[in-house]
CHARMM internal coordinates of N, CA and C (Angstrom, degrees):
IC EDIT
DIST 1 N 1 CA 1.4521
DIST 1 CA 1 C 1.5305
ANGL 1 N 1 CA 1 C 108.54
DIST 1 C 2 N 1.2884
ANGL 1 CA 1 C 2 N 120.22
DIHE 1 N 1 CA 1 C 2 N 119.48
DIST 2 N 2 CA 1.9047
ANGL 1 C 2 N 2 CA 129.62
DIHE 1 CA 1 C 2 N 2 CA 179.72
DIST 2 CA 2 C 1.2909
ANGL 2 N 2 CA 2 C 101.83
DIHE 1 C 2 N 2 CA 2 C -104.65
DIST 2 C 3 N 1.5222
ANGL 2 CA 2 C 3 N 101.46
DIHE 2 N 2 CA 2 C 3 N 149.23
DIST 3 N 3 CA 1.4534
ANGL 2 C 3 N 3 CA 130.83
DIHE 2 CA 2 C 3 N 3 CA -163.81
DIST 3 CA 3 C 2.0367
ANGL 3 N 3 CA 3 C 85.88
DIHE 2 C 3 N 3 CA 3 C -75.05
DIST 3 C 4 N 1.5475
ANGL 3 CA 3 C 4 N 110.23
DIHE 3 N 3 CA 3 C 4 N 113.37
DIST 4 N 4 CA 1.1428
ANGL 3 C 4 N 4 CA 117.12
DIHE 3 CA 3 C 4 N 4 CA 167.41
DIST 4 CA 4 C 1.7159
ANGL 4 N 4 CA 4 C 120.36
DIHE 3 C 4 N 4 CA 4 C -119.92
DIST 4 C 5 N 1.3091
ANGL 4 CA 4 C 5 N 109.29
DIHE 4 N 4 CA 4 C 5 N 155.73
DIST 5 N 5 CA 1.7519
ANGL 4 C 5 N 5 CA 93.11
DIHE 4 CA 4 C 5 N 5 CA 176.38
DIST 5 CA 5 C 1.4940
ANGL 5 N 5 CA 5 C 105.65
DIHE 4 C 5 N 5 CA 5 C -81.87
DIST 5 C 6 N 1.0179
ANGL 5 CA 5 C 6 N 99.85
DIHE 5 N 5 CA 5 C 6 N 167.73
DIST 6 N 6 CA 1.9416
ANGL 5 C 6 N 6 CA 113.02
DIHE 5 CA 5 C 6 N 6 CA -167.53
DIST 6 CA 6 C 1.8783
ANGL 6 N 6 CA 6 C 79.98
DIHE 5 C 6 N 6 CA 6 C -91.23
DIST 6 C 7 N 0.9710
ANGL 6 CA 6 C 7 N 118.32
DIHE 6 N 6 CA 6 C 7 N -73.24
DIST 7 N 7 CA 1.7301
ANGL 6 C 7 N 7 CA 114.87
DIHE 6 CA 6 C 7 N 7 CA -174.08
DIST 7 CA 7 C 1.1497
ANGL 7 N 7 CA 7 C 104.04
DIHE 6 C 7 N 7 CA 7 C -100.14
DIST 7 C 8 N 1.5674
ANGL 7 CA 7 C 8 N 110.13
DIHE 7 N 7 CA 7 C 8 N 177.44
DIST 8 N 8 CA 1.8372
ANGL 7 C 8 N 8 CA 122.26
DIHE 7 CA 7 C 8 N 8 CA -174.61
DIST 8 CA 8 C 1.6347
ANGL 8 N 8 CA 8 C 85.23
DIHE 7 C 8 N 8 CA 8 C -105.15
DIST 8 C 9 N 1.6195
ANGL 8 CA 8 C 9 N 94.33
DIHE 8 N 8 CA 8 C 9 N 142.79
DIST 9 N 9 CA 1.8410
ANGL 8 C 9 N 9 CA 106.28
DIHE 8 CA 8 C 9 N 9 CA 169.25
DIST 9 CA 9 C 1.3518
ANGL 9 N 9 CA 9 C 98.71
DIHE 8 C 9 N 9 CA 9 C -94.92
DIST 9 C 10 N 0.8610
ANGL 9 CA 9 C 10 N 104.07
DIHE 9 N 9 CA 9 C 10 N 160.04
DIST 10 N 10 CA 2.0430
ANGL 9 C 10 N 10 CA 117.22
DIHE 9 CA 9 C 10 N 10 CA -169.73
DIST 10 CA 10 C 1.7284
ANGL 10 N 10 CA 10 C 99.10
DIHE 9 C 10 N 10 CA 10 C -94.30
DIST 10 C 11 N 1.4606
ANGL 10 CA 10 C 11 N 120.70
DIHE 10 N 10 CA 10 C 11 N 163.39
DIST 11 N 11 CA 1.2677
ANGL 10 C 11 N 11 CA 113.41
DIHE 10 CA 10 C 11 N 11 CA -174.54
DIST 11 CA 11 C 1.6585
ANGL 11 N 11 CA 11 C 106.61
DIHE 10 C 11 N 11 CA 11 C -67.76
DIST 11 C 12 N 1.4249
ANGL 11 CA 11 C 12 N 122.84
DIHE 11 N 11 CA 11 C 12 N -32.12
DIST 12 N 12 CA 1.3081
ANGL 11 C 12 N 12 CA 114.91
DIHE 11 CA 11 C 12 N 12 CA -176.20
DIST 12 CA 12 C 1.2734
ANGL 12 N 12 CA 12 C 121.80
DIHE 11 C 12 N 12 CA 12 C -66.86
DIST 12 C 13 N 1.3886
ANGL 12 CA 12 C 13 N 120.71
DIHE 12 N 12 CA 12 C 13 N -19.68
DIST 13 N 13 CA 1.7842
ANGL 12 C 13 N 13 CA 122.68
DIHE 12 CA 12 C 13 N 13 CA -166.90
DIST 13 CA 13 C 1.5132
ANGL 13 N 13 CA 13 C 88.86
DIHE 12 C 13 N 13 CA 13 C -112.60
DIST 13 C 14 N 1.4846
ANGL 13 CA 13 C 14 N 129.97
DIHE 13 N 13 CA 13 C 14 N 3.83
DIST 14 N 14 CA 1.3228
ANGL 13 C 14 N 14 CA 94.45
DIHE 13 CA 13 C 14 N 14 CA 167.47
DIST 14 CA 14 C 1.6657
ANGL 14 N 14 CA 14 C 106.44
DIHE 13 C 14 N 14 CA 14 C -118.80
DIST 14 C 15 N 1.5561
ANGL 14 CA 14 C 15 N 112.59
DIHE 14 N 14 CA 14 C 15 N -1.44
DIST 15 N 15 CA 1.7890
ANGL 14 C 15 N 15 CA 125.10
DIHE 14 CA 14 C 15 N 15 CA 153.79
DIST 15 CA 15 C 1.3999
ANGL 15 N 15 CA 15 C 115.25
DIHE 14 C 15 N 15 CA 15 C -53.16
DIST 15 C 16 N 1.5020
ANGL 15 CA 15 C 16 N 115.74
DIHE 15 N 15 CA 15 C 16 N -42.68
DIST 16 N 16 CA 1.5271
ANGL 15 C 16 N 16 CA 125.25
DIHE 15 CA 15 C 16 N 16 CA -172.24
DIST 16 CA 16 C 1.1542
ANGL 16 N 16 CA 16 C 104.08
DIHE 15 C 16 N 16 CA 16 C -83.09
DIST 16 C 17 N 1.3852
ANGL 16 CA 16 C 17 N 134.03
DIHE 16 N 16 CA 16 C 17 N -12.22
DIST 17 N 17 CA 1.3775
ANGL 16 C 17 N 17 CA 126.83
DIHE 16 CA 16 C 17 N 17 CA 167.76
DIST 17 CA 17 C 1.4519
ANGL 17 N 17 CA 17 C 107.03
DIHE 16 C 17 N 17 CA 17 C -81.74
DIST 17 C 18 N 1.4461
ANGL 17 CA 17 C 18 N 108.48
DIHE 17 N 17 CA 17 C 18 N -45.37
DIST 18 N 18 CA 1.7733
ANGL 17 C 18 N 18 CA 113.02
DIHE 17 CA 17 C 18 N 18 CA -169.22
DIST 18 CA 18 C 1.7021
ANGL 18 N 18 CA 18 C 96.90
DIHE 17 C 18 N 18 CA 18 C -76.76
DIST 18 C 19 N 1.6151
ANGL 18 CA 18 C 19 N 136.10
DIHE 18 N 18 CA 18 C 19 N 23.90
DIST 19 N 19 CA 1.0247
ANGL 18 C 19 N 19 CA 110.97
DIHE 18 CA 18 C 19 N 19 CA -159.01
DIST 19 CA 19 C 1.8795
ANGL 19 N 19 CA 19 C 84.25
DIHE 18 C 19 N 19 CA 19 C -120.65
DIST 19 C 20 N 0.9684
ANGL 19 CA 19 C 20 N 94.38
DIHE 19 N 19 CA 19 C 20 N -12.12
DIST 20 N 20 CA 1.9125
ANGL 19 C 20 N 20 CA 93.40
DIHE 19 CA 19 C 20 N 20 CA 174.79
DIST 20 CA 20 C 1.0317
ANGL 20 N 20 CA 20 C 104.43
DIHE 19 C 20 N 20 CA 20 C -84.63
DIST 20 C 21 N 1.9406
ANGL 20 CA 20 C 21 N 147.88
DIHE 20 N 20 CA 20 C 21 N 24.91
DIST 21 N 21 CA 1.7840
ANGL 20 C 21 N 21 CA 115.67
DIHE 20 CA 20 C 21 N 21 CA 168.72
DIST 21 CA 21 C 1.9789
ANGL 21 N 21 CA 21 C 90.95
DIHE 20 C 21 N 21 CA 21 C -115.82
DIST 21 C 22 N 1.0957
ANGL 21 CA 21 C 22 N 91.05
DIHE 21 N 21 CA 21 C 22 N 56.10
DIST 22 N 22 CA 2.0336
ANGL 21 C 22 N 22 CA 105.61
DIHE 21 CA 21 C 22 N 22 CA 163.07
DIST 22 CA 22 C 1.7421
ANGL 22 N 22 CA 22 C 100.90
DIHE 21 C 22 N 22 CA 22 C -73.18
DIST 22 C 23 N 1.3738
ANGL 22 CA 22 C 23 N 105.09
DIHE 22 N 22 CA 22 C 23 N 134.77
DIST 23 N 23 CA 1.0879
ANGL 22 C 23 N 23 CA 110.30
DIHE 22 CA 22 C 23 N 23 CA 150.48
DIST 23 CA 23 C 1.4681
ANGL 23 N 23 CA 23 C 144.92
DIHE 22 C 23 N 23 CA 23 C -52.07
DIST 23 C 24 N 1.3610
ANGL 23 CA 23 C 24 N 126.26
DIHE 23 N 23 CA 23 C 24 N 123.75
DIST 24 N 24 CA 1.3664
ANGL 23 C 24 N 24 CA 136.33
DIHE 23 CA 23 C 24 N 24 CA -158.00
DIST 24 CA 24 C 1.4316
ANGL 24 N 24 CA 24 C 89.72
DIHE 23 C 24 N 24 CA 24 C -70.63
DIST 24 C 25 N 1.8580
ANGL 24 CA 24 C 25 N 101.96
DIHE 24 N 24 CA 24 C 25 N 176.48
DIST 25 N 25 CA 1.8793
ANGL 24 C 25 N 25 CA 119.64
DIHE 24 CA 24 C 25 N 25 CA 165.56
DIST 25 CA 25 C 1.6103
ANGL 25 N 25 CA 25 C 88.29
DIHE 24 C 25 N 25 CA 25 C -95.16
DIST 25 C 26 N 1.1689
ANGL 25 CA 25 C 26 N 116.78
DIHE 25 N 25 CA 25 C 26 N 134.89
DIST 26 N 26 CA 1.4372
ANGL 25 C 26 N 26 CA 134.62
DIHE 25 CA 25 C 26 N 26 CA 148.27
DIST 26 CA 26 C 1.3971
ANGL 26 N 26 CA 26 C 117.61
DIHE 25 C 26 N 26 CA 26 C -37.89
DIST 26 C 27 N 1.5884
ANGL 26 CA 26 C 27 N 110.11
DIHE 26 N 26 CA 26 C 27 N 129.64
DIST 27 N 27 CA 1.6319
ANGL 26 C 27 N 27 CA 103.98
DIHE 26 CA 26 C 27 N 27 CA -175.66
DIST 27 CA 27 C 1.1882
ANGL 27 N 27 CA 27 C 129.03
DIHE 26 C 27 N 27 CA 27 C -88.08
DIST 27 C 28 N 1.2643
ANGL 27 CA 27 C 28 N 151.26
DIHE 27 N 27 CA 27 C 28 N 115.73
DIST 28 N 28 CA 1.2297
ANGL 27 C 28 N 28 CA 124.46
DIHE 27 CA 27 C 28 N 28 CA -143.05
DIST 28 CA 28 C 1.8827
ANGL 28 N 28 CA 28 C 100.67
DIHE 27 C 28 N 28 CA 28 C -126.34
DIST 28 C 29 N 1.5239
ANGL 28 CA 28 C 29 N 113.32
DIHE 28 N 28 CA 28 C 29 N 147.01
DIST 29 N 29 CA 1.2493
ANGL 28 C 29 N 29 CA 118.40
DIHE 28 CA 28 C 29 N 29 CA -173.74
DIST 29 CA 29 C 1.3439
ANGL 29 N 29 CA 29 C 99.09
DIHE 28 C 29 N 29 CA 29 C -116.74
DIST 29 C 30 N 1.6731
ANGL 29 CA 29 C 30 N 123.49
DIHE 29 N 29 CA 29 C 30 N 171.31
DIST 30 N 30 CA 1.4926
ANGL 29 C 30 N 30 CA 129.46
DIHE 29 CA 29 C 30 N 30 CA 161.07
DIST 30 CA 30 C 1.6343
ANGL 30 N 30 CA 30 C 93.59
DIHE 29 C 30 N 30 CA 30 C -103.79
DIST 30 C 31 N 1.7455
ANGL 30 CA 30 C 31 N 82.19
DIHE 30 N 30 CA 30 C 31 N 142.92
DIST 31 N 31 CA 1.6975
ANGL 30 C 31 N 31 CA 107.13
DIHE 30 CA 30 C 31 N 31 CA 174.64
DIST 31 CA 31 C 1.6319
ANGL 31 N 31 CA 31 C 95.97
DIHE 30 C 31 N 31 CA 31 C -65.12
DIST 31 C 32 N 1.6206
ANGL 31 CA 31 C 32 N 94.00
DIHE 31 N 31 CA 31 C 32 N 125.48
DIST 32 N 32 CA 1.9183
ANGL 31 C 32 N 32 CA 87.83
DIHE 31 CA 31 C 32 N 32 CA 160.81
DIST 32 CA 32 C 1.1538
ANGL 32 N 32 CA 32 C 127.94
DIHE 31 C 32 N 32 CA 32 C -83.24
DIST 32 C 33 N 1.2896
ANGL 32 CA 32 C 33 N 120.09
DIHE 32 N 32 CA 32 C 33 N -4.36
DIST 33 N 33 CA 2.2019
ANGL 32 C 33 N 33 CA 114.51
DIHE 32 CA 32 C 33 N 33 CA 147.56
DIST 33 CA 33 C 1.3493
ANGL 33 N 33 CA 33 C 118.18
DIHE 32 C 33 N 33 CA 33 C -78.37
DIST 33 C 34 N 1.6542
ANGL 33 CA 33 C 34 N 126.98
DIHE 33 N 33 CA 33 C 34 N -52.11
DIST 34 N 34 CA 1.2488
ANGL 33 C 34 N 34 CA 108.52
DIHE 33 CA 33 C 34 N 34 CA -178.47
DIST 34 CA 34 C 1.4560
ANGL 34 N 34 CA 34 C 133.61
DIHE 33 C 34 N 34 CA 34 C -98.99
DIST 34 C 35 N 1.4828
ANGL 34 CA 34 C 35 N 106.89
DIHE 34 N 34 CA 34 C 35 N -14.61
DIST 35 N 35 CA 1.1770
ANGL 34 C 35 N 35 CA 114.59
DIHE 34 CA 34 C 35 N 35 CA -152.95
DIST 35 CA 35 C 1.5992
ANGL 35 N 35 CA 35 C 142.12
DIHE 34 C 35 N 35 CA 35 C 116.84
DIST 35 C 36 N 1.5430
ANGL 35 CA 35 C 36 N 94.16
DIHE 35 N 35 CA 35 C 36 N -32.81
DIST 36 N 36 CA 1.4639
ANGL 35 C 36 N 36 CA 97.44
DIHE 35 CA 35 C 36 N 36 CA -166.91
DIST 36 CA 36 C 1.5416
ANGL 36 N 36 CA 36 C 121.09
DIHE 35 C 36 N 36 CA 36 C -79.49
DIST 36 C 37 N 0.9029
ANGL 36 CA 36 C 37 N 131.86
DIHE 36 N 36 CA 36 C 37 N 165.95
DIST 37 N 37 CA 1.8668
ANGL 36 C 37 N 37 CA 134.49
DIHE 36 CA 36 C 37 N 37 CA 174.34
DIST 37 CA 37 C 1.6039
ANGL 37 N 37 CA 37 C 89.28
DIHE 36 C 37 N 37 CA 37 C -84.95
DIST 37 C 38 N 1.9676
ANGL 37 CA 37 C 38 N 82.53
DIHE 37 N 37 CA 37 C 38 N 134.13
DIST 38 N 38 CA 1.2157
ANGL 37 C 38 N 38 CA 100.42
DIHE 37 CA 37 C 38 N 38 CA 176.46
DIST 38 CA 38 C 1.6724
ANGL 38 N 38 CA 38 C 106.13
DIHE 37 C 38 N 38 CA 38 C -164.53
DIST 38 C 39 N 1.4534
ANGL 38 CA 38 C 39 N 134.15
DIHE 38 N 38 CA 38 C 39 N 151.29
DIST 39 N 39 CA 1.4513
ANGL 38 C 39 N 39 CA 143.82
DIHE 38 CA 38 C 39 N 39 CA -177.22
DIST 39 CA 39 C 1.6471
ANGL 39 N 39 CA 39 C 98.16
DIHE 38 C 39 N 39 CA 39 C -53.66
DIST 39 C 40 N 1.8925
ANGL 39 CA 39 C 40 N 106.17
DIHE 39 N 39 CA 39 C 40 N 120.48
DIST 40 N 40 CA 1.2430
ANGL 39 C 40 N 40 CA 99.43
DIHE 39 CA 39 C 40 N 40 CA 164.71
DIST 40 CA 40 C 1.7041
ANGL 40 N 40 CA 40 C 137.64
DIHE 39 C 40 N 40 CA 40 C -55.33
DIST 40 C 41 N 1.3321
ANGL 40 CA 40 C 41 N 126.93
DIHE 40 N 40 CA 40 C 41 N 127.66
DIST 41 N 41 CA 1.6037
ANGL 40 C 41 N 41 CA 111.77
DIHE 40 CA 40 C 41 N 41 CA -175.84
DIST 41 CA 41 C 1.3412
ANGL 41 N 41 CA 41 C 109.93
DIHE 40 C 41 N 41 CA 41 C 96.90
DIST 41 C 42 N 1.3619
ANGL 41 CA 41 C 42 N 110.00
DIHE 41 N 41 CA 41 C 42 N 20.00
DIST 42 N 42 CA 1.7006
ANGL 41 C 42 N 42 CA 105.12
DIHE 41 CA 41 C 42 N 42 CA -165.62
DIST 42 CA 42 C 1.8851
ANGL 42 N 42 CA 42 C 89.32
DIHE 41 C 42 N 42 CA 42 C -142.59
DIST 42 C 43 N 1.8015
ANGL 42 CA 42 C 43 N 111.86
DIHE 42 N 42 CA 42 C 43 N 155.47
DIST 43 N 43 CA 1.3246
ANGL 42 C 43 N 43 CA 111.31
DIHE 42 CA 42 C 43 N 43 CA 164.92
DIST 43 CA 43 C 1.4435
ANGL 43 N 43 CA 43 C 126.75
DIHE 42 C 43 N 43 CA 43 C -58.38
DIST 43 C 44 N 1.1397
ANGL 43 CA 43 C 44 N 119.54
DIHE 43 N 43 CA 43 C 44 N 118.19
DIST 44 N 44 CA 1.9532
ANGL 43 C 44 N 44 CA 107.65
DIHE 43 CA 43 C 44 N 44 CA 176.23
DIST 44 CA 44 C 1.5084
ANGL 44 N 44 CA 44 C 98.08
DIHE 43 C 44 N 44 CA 44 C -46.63
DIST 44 C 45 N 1.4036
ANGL 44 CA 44 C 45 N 108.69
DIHE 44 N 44 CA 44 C 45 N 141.24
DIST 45 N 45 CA 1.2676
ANGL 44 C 45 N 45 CA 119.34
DIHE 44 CA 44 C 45 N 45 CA 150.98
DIST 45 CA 45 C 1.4737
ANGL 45 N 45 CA 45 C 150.84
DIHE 44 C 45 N 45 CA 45 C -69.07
DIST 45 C 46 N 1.7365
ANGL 45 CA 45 C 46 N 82.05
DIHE 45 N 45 CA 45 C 46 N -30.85
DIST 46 N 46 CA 1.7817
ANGL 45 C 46 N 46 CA 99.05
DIHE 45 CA 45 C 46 N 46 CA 176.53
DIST 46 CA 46 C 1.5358
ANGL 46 N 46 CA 46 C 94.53
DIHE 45 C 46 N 46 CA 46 C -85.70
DIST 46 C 47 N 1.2682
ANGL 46 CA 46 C 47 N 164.02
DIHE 46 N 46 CA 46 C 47 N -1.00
DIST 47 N 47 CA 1.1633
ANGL 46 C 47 N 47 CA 163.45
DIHE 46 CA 46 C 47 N 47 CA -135.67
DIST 47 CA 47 C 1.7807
ANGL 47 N 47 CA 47 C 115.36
DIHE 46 C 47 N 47 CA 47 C -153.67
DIST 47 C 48 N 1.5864
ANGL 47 CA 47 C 48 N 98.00
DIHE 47 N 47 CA 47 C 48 N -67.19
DIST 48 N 48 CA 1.4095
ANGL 47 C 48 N 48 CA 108.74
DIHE 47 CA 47 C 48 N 48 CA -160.43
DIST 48 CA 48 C 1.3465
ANGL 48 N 48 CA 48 C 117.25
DIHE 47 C 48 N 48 CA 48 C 97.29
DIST 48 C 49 N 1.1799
ANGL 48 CA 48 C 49 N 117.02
DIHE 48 N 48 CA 48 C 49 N 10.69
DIST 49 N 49 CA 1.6137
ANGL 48 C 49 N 49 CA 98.94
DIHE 48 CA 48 C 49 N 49 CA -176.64
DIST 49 CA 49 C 1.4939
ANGL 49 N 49 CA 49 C 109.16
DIHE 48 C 49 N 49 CA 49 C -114.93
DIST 49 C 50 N 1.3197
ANGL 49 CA 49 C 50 N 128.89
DIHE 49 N 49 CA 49 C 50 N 166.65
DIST 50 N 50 CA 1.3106
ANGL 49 C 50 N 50 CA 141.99
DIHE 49 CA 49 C 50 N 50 CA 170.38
DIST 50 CA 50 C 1.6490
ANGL 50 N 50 CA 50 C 118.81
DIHE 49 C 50 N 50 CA 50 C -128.71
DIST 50 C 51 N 1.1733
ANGL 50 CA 50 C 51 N 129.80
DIHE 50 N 50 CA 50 C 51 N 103.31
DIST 51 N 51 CA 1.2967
ANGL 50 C 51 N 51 CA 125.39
DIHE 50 CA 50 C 51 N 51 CA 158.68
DIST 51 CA 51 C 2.0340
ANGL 51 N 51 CA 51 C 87.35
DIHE 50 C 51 N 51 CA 51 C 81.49
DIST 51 C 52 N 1.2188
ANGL 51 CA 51 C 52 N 96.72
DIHE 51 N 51 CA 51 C 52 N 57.08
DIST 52 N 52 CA 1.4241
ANGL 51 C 52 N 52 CA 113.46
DIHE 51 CA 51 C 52 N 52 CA -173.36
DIST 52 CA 52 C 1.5094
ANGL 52 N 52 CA 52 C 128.16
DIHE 51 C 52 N 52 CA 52 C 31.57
DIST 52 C 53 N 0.8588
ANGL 52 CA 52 C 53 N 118.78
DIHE 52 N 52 CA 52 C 53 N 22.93
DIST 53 N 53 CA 1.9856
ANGL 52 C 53 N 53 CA 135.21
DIHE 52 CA 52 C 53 N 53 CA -178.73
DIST 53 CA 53 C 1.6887
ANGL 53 N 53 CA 53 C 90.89
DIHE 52 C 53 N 53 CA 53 C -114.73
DIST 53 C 54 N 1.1878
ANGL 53 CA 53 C 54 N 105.94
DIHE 53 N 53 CA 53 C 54 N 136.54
DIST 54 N 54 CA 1.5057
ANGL 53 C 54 N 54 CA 123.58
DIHE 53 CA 53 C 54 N 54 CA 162.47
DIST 54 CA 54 C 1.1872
ANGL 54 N 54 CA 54 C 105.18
DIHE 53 C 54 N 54 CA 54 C -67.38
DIST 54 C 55 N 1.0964
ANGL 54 CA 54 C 55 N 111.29
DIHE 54 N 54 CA 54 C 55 N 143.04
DIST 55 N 55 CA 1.6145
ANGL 54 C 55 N 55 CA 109.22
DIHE 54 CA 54 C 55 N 55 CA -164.94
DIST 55 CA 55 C 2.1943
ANGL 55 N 55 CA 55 C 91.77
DIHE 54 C 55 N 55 CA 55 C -134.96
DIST 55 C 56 N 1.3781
ANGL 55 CA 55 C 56 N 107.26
DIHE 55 N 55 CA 55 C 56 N -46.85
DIST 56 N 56 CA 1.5036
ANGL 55 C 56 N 56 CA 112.93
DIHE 55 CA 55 C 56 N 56 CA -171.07
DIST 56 CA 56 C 1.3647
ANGL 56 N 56 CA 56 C 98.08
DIHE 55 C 56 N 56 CA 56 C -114.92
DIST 56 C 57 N 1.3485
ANGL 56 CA 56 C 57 N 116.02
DIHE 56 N 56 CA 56 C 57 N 138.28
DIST 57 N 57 CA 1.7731
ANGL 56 C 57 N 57 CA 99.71
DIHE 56 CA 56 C 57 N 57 CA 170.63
DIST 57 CA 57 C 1.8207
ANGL 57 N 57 CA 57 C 100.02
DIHE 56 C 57 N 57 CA 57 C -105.36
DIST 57 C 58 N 1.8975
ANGL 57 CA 57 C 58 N 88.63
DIHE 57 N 57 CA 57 C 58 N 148.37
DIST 58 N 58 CA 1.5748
ANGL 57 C 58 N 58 CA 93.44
DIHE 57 CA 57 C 58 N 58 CA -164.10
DIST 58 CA 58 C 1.9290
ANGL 58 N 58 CA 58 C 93.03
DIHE 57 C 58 N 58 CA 58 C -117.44
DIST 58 C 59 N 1.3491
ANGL 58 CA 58 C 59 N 96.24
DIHE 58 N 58 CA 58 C 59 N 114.25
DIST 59 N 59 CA 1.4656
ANGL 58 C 59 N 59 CA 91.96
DIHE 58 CA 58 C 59 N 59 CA 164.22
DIST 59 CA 59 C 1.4575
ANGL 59 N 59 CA 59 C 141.27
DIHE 58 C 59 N 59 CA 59 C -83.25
END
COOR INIT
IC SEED 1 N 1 CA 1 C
IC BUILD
């Protein structure tokens, strides 16, 4: 016995379901050494540092 639907969904109620996996806005944090916006949990770029220790050196 396979997992079947009991009724057929129509193309519109099953578009409006597939119509919510849109891409989000990116969240953005300030570096706590320099300042700059950057992805939480990740090395600043303008800097190099993570969790305030230089982690990459940026020339």
């Amino acid at each position: 016995m396979s997992i079947c639907p009991k009724n057929k969904s129509s193309r519109g109620r099953r578009d409006k379901r597939r119509a919510n996996w849109k891409m989000g806005a990116m969240n953005l944090v300030k570096c706590s050494k320099c300042g700059a916006l950057m992805m939480p949990h990740r090395v600043c770029k303008a800097c190099g540092s993570y969790n305030k220790k230089e982690i990459v050196s940026v020339d």
